[in-house]
C-alpha positions as a Python dict, from the first residue, in 0.01 Angstrom:
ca = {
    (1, 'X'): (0, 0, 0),
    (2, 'X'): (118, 365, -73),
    (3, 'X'): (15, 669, 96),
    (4, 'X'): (66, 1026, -26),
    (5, 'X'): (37, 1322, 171),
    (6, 'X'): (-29, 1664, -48),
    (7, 'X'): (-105, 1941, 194),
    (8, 'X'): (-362, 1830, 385),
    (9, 'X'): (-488, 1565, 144),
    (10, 'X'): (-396, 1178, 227),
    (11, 'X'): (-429, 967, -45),
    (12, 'X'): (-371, 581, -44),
    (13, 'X'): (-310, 402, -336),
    (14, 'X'): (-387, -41, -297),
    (15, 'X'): (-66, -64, -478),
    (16, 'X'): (276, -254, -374),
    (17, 'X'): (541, -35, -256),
    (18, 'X'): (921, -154, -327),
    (19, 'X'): (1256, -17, -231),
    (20, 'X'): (1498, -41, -540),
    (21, 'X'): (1855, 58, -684),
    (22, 'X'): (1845, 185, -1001),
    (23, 'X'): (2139, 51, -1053),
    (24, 'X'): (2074, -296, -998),
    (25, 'X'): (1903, -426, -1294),
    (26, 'X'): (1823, -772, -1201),
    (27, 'X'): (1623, -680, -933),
    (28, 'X'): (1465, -393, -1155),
    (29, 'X'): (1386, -614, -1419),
    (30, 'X'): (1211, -887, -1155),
    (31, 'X'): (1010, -559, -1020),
    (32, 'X'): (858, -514, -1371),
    (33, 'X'): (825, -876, -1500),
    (34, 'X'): (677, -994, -1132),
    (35, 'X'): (426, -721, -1125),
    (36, 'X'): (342, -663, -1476),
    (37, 'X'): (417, -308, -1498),
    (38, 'X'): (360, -165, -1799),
    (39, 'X'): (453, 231, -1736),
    (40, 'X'): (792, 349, -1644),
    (41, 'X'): (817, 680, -1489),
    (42, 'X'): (1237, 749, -1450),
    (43, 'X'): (1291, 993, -1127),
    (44, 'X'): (1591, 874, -962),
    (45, 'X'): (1874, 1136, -1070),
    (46, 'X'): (2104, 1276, -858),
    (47, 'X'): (2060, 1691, -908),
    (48, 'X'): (2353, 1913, -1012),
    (49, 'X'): (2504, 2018, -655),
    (50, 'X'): (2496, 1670, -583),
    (51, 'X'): (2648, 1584, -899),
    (52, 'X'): (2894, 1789, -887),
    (53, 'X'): (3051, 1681, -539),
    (54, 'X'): (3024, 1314, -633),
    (55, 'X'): (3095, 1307, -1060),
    (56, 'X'): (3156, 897, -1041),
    (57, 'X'): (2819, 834, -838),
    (58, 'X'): (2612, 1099, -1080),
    (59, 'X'): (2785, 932, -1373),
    (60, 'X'): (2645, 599, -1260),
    (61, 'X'): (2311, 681, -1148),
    (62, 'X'): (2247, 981, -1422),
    (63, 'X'): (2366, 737, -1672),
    (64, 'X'): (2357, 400, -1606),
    (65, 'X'): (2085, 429, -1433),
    (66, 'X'): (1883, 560, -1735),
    (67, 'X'): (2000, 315, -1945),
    (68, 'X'): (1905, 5, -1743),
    (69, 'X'): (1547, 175, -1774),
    (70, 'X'): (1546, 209, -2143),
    (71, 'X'): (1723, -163, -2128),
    (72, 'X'): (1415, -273, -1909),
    (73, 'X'): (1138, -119, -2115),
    (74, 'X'): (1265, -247, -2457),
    (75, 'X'): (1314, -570, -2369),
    (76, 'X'): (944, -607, -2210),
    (77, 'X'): (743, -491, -2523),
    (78, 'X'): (956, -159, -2727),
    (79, 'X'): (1141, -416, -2949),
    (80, 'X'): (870, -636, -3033),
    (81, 'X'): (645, -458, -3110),
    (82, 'X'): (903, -256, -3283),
    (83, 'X'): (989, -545, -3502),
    (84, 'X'): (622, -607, -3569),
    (85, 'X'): (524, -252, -3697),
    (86, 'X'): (866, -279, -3929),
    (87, 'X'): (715, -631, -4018),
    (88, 'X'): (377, -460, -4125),
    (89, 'X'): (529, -179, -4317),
    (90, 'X'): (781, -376, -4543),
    (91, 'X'): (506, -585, -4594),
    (92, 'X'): (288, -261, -4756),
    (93, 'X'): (514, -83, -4894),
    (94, 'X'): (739, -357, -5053),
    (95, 'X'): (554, -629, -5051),
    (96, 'X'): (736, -842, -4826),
    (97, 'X'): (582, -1152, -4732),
    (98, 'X'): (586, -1083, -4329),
    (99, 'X'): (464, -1324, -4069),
    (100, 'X'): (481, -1339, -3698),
    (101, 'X'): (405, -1539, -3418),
    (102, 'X'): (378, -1385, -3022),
    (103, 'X'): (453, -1691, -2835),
    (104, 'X'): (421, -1778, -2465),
    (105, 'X'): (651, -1936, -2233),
    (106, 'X'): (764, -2228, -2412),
    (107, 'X'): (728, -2535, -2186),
    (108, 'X'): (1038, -2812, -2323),
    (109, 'X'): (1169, -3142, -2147),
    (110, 'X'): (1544, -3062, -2340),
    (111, 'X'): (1672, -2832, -2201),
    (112, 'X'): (1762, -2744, -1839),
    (113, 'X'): (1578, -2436, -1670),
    (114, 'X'): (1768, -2141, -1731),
    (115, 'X'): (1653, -1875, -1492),
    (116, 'X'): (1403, -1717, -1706),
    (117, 'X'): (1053, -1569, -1596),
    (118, 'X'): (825, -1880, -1692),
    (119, 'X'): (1099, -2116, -1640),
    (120, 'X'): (957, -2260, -1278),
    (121, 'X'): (715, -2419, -1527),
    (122, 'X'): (987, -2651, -1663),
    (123, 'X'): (1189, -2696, -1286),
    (124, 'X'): (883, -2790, -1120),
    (125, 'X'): (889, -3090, -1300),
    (126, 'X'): (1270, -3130, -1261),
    (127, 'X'): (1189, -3096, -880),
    (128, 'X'): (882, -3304, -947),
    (129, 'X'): (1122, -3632, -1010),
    (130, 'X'): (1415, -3520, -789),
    (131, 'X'): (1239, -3440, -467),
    (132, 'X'): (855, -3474, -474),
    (133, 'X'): (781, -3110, -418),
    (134, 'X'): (816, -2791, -569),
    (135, 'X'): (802, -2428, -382),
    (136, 'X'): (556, -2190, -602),
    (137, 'X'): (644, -1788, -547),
    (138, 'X'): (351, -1724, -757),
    (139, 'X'): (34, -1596, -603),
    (140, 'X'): (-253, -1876, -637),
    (141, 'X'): (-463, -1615, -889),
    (142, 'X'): (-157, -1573, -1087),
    (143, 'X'): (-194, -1686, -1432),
    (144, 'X'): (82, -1645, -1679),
    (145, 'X'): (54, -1855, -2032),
    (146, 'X'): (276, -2164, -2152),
    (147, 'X'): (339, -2314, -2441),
    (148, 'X'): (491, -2740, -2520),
    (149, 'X'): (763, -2718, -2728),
    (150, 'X'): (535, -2925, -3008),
    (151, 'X'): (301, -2703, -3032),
    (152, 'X'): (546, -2402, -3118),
    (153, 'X'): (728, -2645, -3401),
    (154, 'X'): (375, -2706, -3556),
    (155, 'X'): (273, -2342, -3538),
    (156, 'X'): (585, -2263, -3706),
    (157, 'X'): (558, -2469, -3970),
    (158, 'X'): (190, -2396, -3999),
    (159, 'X'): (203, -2040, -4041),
    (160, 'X'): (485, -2074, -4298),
    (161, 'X'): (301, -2313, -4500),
    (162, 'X'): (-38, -2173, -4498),
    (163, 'X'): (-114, -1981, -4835),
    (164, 'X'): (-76, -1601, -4836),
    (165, 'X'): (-430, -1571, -4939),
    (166, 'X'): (-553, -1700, -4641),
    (167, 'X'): (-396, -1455, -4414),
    (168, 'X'): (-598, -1203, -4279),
    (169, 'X'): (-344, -1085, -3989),
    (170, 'X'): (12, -1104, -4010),
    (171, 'X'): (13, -1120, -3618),
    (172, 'X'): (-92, -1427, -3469),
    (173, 'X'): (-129, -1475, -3053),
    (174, 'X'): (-110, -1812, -2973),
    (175, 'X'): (-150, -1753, -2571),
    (176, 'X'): (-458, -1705, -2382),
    (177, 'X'): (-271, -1450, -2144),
    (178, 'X'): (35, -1210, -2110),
    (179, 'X'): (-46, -1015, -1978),
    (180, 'X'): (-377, -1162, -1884),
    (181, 'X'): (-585, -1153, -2265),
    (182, 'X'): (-432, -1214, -2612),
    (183, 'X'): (-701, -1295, -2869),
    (184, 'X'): (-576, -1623, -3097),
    (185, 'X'): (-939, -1616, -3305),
    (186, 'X'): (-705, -1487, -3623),
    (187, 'X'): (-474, -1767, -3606),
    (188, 'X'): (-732, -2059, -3555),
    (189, 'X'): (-956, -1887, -3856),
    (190, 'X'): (-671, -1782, -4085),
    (191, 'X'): (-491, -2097, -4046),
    (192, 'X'): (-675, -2318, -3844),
    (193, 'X'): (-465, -2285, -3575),
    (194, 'X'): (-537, -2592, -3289),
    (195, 'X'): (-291, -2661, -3052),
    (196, 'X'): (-333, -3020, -3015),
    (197, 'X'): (-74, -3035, -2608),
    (198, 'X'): (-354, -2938, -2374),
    (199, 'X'): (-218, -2904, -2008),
    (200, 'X'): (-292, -3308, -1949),
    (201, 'X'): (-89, -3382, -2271),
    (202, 'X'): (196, -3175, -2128),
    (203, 'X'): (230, -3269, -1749),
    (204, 'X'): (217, -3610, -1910),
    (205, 'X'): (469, -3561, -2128),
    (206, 'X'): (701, -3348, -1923),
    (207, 'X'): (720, -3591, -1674),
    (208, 'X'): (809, -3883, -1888),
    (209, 'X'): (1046, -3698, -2044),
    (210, 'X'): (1213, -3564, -1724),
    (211, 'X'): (1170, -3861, -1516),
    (212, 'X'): (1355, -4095, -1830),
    (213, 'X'): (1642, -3815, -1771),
    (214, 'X'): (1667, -3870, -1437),
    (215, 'X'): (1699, -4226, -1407),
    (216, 'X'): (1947, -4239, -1679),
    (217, 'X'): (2161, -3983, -1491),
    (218, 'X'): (2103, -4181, -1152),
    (219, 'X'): (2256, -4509, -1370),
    (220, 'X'): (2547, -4379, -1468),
}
């Protein structure tokens, strides 16, 4: 909860408060991805007395400090949809057979968990085999989308393949959420997009995938 004070005027906002370093991108970057920010408003400068008496601090906060903002905000959203509008206008103005896919978390039994924000999907099933438990930090309401590895291949291919002609979109949303509503009607009627891993499909999978791995390991 935050409370301002203007004047006489008290105003609470129902809103998390967090301390920060604008310095420290990784914890800046879990900030926005954990609580799905989606403005940025960039205050922390140090003014020009201040500045002046400490050049290396101002240097890093002025500075650095702006650019692990501008870091933060194109990598959750500038750039892709960036690339997207690019996408749209080569494909108007030259012609250029554009298509693109917004994918979800992808959900894979290959490869290890590599620290990323929907990664706990694939380590609870690591942790699933190892130990028999698996410690959420998500709230219980929290809903953020996945994605099986199969399903991505097939869209892939499926989009490639399907005949220009048939496109009405060249975006196509193949998650439910993220950050809570993407609409995939345009891929299911443009290419009759059907995802054919439901979640059953993948637990299923991911476990008999993960669990194989583990045994092997614990045989050699």
């Amino acid at each position: 909860m935050l409370m301002l004070i203007i004047g006489k005027n008290i105003i609470i906002f129902n809103c998390p408060f967090i301390y920060s370093d604008i310095l420290d991108y990784k914890n800046l970057r879990e900030i926005v991805v954990n609580n799905r920010i989606s403005w940025l408003i960039h205050y922390s400068v140090l003014l020009s007395a201040v500045g002046e008496a400490n050049v290396s601090l101002a240097r890093d906060v002025n500075i650095t400090g702006l650019h692990n903002v501008l870091d933060i905000a194109a990598e959750h959203g500038v750039s892709k949809v960036h690339a997207e509008l690019m996408g749209e206008h080569y494909h108007h103005r030259y012609g250029l057979d554009f298509r693109c896919l917004r994918y979800p978390g992808i959900t894979s039994a290959d490869s290890q968990p590599g620290g990323g924000t929907t990664d706990y999907a694939v380590q609870i099933f690591h942790d699933a085999v190892k130990t028999g438990k698996f410690e959420c930090n998500l709230r219980p309401d929290t809903r953020l989308p996945m994605m099986f590895i199969n399903n991505v291949l097939r869209a892939t291919l499926e989009v490639l393949e399907a005949p220009a002609e048939t496109l009405v979109s060249l975006l196509f949303l193949l998650a439910d959420s993220w950050p809570m509503v993407l609409d995939n009607s345009s891929a299911c009627s443009d290419w009759g997009w059907k995802h054919n891993y439901g979640l059953p499909e993948l637990v299923q999978t991911m476990l008999n995938f993960t669990g194989s791995d583990s045994r092997k390991a614990r045989a050699n």
